[in-house]
Backbone as JSON, one array per atom type, in Angstrom:
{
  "sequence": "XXXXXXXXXXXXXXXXXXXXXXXXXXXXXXXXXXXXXXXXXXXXXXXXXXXXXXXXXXXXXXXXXXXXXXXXXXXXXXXXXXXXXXXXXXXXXXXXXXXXXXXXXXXXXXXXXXXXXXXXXXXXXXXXXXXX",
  "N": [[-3.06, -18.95, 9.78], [-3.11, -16.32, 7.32], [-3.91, -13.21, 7.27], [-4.72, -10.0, 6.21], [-5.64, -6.32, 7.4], [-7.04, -3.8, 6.55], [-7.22, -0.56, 7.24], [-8.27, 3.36, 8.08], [-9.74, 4.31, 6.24], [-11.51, 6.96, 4.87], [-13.83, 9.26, 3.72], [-12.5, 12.64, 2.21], [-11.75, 15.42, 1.44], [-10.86, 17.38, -1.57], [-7.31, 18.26, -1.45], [-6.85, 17.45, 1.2], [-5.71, 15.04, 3.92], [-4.91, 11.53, 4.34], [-4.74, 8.49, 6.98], [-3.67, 5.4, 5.75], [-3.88, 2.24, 7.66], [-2.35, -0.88, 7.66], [-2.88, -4.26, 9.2], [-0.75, -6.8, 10.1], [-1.39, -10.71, 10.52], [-0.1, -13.81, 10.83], [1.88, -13.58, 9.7], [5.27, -11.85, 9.26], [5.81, -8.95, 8.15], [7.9, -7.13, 8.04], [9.73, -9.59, 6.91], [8.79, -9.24, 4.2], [7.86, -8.47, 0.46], [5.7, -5.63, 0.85], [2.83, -4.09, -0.3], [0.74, -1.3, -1.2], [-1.72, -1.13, -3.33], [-4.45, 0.2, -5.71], [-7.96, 0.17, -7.12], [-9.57, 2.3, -8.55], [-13.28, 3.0, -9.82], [-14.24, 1.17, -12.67], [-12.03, 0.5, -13.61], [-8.17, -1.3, -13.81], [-6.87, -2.53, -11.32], [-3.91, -0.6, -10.11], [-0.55, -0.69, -8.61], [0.37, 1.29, -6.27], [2.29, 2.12, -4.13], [5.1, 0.39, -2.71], [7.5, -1.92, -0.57], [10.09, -3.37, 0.06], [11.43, -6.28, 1.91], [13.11, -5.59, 4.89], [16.16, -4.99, 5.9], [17.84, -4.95, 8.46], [17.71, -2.09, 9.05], [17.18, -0.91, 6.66], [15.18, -0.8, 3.88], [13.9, -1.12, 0.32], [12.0, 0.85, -1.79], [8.97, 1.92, -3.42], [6.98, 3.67, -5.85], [4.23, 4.8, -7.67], [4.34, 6.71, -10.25], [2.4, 9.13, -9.94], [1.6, 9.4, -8.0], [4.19, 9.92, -6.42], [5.97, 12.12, -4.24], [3.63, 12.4, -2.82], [2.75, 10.61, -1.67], [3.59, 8.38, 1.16], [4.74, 5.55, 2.21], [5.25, 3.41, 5.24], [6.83, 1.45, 7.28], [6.24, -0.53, 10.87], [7.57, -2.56, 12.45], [7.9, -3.36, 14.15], [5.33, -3.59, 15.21], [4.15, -4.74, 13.58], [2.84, -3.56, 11.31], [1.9, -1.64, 8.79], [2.12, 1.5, 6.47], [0.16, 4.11, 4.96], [0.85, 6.98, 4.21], [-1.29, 9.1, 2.91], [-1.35, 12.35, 1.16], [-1.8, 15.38, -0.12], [-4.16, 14.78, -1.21], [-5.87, 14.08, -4.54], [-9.54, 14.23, -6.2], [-9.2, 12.22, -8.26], [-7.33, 10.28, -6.51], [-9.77, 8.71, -5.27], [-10.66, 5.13, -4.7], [-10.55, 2.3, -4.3], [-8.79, 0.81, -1.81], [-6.04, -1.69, -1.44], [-4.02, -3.72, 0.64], [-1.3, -5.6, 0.63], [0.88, -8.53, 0.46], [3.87, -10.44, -0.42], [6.64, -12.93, -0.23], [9.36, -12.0, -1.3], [11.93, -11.29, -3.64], [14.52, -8.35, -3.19], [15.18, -7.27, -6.04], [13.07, -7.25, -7.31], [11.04, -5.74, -6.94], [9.9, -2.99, -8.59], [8.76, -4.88, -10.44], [6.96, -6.42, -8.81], [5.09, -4.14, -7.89], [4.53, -3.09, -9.92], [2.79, -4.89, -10.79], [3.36, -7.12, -12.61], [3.95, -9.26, -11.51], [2.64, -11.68, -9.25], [1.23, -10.81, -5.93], [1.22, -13.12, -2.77], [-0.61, -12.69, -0.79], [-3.72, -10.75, 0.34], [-5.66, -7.93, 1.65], [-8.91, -6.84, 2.43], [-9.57, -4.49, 1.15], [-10.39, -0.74, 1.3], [-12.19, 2.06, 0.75], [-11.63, 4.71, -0.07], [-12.56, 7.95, -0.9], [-12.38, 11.25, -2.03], [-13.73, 14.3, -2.49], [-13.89, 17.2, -5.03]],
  "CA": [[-3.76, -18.27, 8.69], [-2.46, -14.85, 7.27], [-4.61, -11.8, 7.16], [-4.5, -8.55, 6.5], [-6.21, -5.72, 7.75], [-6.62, -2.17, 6.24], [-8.07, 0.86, 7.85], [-8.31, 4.33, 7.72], [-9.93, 4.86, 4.96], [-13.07, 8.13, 5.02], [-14.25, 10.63, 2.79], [-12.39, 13.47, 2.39], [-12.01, 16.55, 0.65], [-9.26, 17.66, -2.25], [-5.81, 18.86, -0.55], [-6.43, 16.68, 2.79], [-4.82, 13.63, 3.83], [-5.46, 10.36, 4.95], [-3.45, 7.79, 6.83], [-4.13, 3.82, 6.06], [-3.07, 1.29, 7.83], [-2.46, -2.08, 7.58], [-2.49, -4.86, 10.44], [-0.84, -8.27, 9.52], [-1.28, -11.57, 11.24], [0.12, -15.43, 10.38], [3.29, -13.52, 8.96], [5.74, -11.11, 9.24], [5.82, -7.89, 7.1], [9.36, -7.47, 7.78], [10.43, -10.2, 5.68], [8.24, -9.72, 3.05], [7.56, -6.84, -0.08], [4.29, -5.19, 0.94], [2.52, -3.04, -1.01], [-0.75, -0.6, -1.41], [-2.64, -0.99, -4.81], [-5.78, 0.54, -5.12], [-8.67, 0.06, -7.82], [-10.92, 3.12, -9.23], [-14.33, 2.66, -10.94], [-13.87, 0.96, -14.11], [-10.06, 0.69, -13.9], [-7.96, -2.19, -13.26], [-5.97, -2.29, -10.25], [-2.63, -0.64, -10.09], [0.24, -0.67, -8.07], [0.33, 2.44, -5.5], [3.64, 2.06, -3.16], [5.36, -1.07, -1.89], [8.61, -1.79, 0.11], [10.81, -4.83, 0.05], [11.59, -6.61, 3.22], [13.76, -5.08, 5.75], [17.88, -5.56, 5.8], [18.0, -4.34, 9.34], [16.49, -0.71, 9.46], [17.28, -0.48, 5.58], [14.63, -1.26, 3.08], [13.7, -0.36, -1.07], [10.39, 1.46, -1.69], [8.5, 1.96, -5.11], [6.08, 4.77, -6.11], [3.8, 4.88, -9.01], [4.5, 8.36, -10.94], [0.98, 9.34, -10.21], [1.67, 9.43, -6.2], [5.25, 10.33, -5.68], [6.25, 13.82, -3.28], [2.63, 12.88, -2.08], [2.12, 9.85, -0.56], [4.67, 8.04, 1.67], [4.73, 4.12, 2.68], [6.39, 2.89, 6.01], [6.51, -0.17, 8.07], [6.68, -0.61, 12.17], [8.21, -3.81, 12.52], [7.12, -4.18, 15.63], [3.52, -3.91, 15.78], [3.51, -5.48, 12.34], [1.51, -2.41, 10.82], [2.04, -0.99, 7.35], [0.94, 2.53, 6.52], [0.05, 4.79, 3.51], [0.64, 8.35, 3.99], [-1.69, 10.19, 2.03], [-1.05, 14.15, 1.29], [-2.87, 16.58, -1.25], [-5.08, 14.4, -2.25], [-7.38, 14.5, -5.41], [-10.33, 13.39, -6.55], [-8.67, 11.07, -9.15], [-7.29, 9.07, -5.95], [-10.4, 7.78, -5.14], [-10.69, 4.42, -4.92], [-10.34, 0.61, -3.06], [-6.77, 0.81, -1.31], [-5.87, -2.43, -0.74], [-2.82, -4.16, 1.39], [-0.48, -7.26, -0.16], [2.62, -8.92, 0.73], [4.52, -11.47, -0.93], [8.06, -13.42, 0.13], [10.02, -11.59, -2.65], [13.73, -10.64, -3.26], [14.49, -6.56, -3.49], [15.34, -7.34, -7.56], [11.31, -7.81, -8.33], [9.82, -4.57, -6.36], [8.9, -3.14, -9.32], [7.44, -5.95, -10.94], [5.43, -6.71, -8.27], [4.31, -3.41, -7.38], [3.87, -3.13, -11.39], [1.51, -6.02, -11.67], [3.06, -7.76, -13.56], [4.62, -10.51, -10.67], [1.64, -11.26, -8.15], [1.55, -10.93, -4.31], [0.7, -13.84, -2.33], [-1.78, -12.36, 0.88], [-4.03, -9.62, -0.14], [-6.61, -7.53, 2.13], [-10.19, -7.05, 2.04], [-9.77, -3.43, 0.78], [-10.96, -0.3, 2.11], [-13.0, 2.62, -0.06], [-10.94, 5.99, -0.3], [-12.97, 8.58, -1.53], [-12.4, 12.36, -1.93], [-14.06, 15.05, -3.25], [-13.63, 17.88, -5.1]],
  "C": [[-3.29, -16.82, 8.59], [-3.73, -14.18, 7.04], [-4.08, -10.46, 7.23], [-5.92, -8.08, 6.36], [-6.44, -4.27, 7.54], [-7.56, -1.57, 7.01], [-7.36, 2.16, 7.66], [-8.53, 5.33, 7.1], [-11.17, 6.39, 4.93], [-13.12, 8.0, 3.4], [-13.59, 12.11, 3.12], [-12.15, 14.33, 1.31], [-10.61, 16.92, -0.29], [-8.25, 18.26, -1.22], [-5.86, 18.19, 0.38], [-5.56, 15.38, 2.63], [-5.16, 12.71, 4.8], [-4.17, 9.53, 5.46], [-3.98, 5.89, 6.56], [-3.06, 3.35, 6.76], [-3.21, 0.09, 7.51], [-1.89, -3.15, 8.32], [-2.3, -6.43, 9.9], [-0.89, -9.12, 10.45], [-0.88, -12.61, 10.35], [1.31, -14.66, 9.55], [4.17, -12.41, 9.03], [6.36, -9.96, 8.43], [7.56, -7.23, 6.97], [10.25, -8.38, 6.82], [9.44, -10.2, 4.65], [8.11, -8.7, 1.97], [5.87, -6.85, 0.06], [3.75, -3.92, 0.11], [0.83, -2.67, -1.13], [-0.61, -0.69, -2.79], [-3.78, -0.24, -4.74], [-6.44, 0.27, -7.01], [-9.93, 1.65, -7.86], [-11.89, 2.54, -9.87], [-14.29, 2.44, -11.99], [-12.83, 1.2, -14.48], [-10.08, -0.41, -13.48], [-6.89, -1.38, -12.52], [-4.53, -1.99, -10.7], [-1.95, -0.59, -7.93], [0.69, 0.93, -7.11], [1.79, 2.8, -4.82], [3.72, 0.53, -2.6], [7.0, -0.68, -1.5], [8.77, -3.3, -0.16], [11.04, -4.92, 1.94], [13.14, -5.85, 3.9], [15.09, -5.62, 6.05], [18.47, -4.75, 7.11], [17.2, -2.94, 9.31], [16.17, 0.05, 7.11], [16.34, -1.29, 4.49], [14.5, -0.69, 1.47], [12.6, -0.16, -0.89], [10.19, 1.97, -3.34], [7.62, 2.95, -5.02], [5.84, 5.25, -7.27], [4.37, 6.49, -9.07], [3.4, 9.29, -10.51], [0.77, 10.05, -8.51], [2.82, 9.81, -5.33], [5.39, 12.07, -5.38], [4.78, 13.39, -2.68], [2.26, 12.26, -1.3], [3.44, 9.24, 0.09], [4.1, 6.41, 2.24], [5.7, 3.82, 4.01], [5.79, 1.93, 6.59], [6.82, -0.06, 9.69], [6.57, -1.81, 12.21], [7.75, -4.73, 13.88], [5.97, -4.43, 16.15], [3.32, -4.22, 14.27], [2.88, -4.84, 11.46], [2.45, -1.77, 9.47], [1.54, 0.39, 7.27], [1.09, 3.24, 5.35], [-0.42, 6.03, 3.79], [-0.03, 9.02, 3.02], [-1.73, 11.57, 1.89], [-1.54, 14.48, 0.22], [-3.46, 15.55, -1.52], [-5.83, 14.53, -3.67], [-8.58, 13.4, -5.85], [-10.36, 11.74, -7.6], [-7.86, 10.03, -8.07], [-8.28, 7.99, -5.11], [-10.9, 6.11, -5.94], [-10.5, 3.36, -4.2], [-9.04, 0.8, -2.93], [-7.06, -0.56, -0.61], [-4.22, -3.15, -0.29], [-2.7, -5.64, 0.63], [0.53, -7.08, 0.27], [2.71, -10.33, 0.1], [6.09, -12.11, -0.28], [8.57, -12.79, -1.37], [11.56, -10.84, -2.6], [13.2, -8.56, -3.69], [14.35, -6.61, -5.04], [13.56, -6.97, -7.89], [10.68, -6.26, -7.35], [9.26, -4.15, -7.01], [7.9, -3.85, -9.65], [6.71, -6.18, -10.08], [4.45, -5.64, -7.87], [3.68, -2.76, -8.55], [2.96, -3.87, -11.41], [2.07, -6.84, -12.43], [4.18, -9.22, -12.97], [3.19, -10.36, -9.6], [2.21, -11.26, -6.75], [0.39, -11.97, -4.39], [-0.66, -13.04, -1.34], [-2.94, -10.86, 0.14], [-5.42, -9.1, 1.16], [-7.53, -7.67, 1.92], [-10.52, -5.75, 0.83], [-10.82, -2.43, 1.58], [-10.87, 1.0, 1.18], [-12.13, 4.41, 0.57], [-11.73, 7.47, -0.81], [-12.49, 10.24, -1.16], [-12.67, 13.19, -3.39], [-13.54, 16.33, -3.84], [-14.25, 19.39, -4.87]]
}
């Protein structure tokens, strides 16, 4: 059975930073594209950062417009763990951060970290908030 596992999530304050992680079991995040989405109040879910699977130490990485210079995505291969650098924060990134992976070639990163290809596995999600 696959699972994922996010954490890290608080409450914190504009300019800070958070780190999530995400702990997979029943599959290996190495071969797969993983990616953070997150959902605001009365929004639909977008696409946050994702990575394609790993070609030895070399992978692709995606980043909405909304989040790039601020947040950062990496993978430890070896303890299976995902993570989602968060930096300056603002109040407009509160929201559900949740963890997905799919079996997917490098070609589709966008699209899937667009929405508009799904991921197979998805987290439970885990509540982001910061104030201003």
């Amino acid at each position: 059975e696959v699972q994922l596992v996010e954490s890290g999530a608080d409450s914190v304050q504009a300019g800070g930073s958070l780190r999530l992680s995400c702990t997979g079991s029943g599959l290996r995040f190495e071969k797969q594209t993983v990616g953070w989405f997150r959902q605001a109040p009365g929004k639909e879910r977008e696409g946050v950062s994702c990575i394609t699977s790993s070609n030895g130490n070399t992978y692709n990485s995606y980043y909405a417009d909304s989040v790039k210079g601020r947040f950062t995505m990496s993978r430890d291969n070896a303890k299976n763990v995902v993570f989602l650098q968060m930096n300056s924060l603002k109040p407009e990134d509160t929201a559900v951060y949740y963890c997905a992976a799919v079996v997917s070639s490098w070609s589709d990163l966008a699209l899937r970290c667009g929405g508009y290809y799904g991921m197979d596995y998805w987290g439970a999600g885990v509540l982001v908030t910061v104030s201003s």
